[in-house]
VMD Tcl script that builds the backbone (N, CA, C; Angstrom):
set m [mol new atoms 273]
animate dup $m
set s [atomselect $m all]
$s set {name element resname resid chain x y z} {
  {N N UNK 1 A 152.811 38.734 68.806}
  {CA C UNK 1 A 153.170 39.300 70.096}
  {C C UNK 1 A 151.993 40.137 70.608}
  {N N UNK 2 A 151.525 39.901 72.028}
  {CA C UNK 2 A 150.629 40.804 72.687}
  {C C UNK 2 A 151.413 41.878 73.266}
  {N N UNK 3 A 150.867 43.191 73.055}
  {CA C UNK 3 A 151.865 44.564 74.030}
  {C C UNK 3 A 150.631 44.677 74.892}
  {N N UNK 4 A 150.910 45.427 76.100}
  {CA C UNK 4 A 150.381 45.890 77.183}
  {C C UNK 4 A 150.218 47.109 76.544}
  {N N UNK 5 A 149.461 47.437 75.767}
  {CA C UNK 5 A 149.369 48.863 75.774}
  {C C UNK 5 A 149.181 49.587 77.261}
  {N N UNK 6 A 149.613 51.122 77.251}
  {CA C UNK 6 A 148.949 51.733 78.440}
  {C C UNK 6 A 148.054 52.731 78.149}
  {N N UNK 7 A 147.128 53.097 78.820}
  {CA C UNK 7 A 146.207 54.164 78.420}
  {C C UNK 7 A 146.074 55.158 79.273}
  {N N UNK 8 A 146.839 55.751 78.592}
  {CA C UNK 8 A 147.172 57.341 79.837}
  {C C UNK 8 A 145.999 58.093 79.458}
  {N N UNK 9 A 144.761 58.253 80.284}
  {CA C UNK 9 A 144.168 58.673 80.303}
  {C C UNK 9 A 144.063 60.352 80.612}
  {N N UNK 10 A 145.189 60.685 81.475}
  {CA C UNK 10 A 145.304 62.136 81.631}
  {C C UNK 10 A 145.955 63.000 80.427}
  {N N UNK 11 A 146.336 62.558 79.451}
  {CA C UNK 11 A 146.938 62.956 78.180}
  {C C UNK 11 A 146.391 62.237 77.441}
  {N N UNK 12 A 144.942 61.631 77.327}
  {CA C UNK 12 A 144.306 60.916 76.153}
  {C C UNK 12 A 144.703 60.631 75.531}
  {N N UNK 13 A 145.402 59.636 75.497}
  {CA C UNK 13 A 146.514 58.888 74.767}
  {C C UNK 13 A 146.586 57.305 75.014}
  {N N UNK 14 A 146.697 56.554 74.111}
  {CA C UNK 14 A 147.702 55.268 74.373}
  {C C UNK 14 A 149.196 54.992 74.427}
  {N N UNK 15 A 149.681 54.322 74.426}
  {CA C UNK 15 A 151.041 54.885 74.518}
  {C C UNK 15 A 151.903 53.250 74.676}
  {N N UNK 16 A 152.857 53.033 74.019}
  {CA C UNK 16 A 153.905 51.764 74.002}
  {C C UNK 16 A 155.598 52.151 73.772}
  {N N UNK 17 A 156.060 51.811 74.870}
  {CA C UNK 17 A 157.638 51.661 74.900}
  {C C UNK 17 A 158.241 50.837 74.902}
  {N N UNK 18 A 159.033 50.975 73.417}
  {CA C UNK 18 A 159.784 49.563 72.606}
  {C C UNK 18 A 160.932 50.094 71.956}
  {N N UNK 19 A 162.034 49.628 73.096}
  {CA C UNK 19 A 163.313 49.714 72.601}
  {C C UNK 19 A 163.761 51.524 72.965}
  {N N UNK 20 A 163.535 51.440 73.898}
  {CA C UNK 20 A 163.275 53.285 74.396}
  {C C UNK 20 A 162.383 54.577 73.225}
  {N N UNK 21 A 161.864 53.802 72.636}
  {CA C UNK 21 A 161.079 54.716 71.752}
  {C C UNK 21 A 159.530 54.955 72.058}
  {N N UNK 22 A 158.767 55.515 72.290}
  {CA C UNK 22 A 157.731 55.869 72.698}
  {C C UNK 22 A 156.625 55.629 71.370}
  {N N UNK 23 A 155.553 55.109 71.459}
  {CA C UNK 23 A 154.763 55.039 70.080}
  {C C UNK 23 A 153.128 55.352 71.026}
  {N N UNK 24 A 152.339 56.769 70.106}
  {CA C UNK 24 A 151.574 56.787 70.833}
  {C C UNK 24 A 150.120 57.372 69.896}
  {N N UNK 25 A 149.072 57.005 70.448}
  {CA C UNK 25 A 147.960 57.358 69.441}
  {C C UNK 25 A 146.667 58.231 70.535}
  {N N UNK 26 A 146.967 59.441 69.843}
  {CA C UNK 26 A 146.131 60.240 70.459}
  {C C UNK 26 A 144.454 60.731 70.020}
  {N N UNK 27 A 143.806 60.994 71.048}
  {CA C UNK 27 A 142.269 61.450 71.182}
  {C C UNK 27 A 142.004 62.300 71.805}
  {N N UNK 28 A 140.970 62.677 71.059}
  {CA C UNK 28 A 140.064 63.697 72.458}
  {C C UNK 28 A 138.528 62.932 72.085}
  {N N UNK 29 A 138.079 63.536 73.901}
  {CA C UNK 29 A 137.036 62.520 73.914}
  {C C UNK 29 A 135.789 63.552 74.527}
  {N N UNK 30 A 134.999 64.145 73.905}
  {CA C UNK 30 A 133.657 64.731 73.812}
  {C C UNK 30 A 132.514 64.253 73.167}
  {N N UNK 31 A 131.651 64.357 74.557}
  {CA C UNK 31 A 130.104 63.975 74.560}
  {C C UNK 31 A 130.295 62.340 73.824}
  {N N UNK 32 A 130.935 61.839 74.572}
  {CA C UNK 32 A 130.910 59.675 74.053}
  {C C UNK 32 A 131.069 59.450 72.894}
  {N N UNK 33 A 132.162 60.763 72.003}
  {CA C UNK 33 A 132.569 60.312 70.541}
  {C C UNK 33 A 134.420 60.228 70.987}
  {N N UNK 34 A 134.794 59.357 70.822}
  {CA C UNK 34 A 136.673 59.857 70.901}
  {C C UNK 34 A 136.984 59.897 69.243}
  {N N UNK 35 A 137.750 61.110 68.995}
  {CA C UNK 35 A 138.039 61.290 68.037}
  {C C UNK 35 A 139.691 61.268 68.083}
  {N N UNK 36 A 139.846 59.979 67.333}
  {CA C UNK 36 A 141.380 59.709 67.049}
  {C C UNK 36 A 142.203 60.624 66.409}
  {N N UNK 37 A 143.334 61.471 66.935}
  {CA C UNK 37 A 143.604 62.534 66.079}
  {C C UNK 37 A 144.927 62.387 65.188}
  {N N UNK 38 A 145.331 61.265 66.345}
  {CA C UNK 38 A 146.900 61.387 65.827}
  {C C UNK 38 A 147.541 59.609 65.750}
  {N N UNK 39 A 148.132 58.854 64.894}
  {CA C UNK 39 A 149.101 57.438 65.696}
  {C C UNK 39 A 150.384 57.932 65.255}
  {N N UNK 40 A 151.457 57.920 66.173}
  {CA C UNK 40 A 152.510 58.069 65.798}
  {C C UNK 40 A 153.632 56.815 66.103}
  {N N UNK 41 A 154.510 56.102 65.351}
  {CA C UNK 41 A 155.386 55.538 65.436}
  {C C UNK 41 A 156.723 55.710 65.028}
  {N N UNK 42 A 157.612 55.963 65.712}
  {CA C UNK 42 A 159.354 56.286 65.551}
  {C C UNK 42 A 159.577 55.653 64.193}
  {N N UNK 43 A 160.418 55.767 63.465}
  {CA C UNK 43 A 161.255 54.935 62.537}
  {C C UNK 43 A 161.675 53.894 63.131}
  {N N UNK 44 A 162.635 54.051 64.361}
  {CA C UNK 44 A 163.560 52.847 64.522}
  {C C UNK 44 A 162.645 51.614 64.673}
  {N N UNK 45 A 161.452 51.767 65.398}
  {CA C UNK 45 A 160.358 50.559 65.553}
  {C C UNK 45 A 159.267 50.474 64.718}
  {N N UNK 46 A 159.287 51.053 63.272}
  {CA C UNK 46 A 158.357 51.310 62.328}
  {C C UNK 46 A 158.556 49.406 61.887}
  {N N UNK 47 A 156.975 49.117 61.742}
  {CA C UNK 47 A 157.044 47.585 61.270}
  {C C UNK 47 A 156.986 46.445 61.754}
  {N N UNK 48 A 156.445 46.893 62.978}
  {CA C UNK 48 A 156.414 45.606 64.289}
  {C C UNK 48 A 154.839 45.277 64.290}
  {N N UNK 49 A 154.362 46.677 63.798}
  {CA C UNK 49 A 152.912 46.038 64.264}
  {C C UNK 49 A 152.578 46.643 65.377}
  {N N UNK 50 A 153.176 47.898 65.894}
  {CA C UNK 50 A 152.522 48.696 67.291}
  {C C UNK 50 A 151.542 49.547 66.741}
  {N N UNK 51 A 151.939 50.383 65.385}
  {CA C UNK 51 A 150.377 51.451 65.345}
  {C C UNK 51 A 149.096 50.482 64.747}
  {N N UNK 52 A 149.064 49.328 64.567}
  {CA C UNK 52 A 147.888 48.595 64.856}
  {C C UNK 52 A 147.729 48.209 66.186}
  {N N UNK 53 A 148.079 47.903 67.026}
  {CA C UNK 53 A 148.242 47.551 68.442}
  {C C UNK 53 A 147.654 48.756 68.890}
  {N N UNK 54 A 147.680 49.899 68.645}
  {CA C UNK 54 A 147.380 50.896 69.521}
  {C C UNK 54 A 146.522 51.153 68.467}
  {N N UNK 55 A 146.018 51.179 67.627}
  {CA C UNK 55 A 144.345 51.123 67.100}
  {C C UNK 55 A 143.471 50.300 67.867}
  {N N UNK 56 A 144.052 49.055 67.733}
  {CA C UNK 56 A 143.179 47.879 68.371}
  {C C UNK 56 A 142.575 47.900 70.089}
  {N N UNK 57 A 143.514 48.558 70.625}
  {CA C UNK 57 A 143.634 49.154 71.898}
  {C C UNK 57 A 142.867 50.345 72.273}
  {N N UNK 58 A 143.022 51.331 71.247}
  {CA C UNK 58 A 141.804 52.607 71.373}
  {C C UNK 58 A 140.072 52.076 71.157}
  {N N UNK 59 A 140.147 51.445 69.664}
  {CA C UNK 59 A 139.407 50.640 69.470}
  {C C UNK 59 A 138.288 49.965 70.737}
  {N N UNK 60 A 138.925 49.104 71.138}
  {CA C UNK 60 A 138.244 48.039 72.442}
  {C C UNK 60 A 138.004 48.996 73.456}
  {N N UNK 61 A 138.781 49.944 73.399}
  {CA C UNK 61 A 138.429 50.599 75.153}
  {C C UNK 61 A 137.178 51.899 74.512}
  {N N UNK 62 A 136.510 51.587 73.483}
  {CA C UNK 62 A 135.647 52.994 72.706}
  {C C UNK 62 A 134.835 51.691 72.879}
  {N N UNK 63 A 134.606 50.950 72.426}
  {CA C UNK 63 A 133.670 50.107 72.520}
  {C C UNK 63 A 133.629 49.300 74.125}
  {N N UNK 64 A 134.610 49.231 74.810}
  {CA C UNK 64 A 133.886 48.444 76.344}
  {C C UNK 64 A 132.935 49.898 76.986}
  {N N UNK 65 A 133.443 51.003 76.595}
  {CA C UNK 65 A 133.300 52.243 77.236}
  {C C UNK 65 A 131.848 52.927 76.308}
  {N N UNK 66 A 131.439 51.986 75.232}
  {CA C UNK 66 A 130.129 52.632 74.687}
  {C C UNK 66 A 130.542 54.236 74.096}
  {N N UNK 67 A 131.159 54.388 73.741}
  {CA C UNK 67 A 132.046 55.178 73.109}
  {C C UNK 67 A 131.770 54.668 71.618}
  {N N UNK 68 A 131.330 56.196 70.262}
  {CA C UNK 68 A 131.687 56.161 69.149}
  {C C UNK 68 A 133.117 56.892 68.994}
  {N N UNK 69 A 133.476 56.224 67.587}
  {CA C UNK 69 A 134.995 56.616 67.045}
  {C C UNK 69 A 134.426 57.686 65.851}
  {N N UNK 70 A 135.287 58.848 65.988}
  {CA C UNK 70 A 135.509 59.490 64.294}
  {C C UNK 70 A 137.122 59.399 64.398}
  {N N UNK 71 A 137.642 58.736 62.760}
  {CA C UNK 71 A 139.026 58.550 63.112}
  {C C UNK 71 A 139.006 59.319 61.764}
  {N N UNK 72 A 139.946 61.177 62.921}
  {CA C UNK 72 A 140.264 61.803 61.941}
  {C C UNK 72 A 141.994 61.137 61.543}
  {N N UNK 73 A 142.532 60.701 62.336}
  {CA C UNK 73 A 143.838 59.611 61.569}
  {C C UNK 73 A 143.913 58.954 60.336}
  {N N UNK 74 A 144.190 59.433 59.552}
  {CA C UNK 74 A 144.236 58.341 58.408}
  {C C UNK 74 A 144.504 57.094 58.673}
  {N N UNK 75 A 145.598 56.691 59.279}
  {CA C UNK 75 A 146.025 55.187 59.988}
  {C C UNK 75 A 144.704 54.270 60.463}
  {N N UNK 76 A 144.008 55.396 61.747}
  {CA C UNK 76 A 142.546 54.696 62.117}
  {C C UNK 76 A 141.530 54.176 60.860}
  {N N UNK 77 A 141.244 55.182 60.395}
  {CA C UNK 77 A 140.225 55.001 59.403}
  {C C UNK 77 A 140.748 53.931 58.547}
  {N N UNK 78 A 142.063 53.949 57.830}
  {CA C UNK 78 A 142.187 52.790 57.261}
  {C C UNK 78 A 141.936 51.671 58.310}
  {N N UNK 79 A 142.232 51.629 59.008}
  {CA C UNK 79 A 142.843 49.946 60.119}
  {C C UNK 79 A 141.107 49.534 59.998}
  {N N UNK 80 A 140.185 50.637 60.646}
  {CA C UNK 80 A 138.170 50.654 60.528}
  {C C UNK 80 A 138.354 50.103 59.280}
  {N N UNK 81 A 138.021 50.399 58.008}
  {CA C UNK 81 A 138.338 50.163 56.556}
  {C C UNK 81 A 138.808 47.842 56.862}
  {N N UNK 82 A 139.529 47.711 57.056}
  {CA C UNK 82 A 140.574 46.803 56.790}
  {C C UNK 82 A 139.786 45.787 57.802}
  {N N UNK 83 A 139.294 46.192 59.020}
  {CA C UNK 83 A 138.609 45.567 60.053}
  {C C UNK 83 A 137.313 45.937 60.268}
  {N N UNK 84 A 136.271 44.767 59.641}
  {CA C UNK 84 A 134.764 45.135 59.693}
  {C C UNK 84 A 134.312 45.128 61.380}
  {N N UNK 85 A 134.965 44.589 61.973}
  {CA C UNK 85 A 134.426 44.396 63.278}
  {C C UNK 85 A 134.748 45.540 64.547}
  {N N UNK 86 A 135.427 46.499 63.367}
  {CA C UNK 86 A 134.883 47.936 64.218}
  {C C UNK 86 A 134.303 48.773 64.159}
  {N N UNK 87 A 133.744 48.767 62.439}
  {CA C UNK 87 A 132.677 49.787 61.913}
  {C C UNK 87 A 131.945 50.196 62.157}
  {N N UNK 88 A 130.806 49.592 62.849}
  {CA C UNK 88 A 130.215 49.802 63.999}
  {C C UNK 88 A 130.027 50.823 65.273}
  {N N UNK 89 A 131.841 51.156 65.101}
  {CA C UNK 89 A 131.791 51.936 65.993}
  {C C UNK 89 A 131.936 53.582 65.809}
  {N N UNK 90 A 131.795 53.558 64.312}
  {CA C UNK 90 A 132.013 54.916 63.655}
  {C C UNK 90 A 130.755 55.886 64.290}
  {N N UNK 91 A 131.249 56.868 64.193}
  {CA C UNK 91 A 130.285 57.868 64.324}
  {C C UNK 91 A 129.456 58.928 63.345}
}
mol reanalyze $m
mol bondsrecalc $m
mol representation Tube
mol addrep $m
């Protein structure tokens, strides 16, 4: 399944609503590093595959945007870890 992630940029955030539950992975973004701080996913939708979706999503928009990642998230850093084709974008 593809999600539309959204990227609320005024709350540096990504953000997906599934099944009225909100799943969202937060940053802050200084001097062209975004530093992933937070992914959070509900229980009720734990297991679908959204807090990779919203890695993959922070991910691409750090790299169309020339943007390095520090992923203080454990979630991020593993998903970097698991996927060579974002390492690259570490900082």
């Amino acid at each position: 399944m593809s999600r539309a992630i959204q990227h609320n940029t005024a709350q540096q955030r990504f953000e997906w609503l599934e099944d009225g539950a909100l799943s969202v992975l937060d940053y802050e973004l200084q001097n062209g590093v975004m530093a992933i701080t937070h992914t959070g996913v509900p229980e009720s939708v734990g297991g679908r595959g959204i807090a990779a979706d919203l890695a993959k999503a922070a991910l691409d928009t750090a790299r169309a945007n020339g943007w390095s990642v520090r992923p203080v998230c454990s979630y991020v850093a593993s998903y970097i870890r698991r996927h060579e084709n974002y390492q690259d974008l570490l900082a």
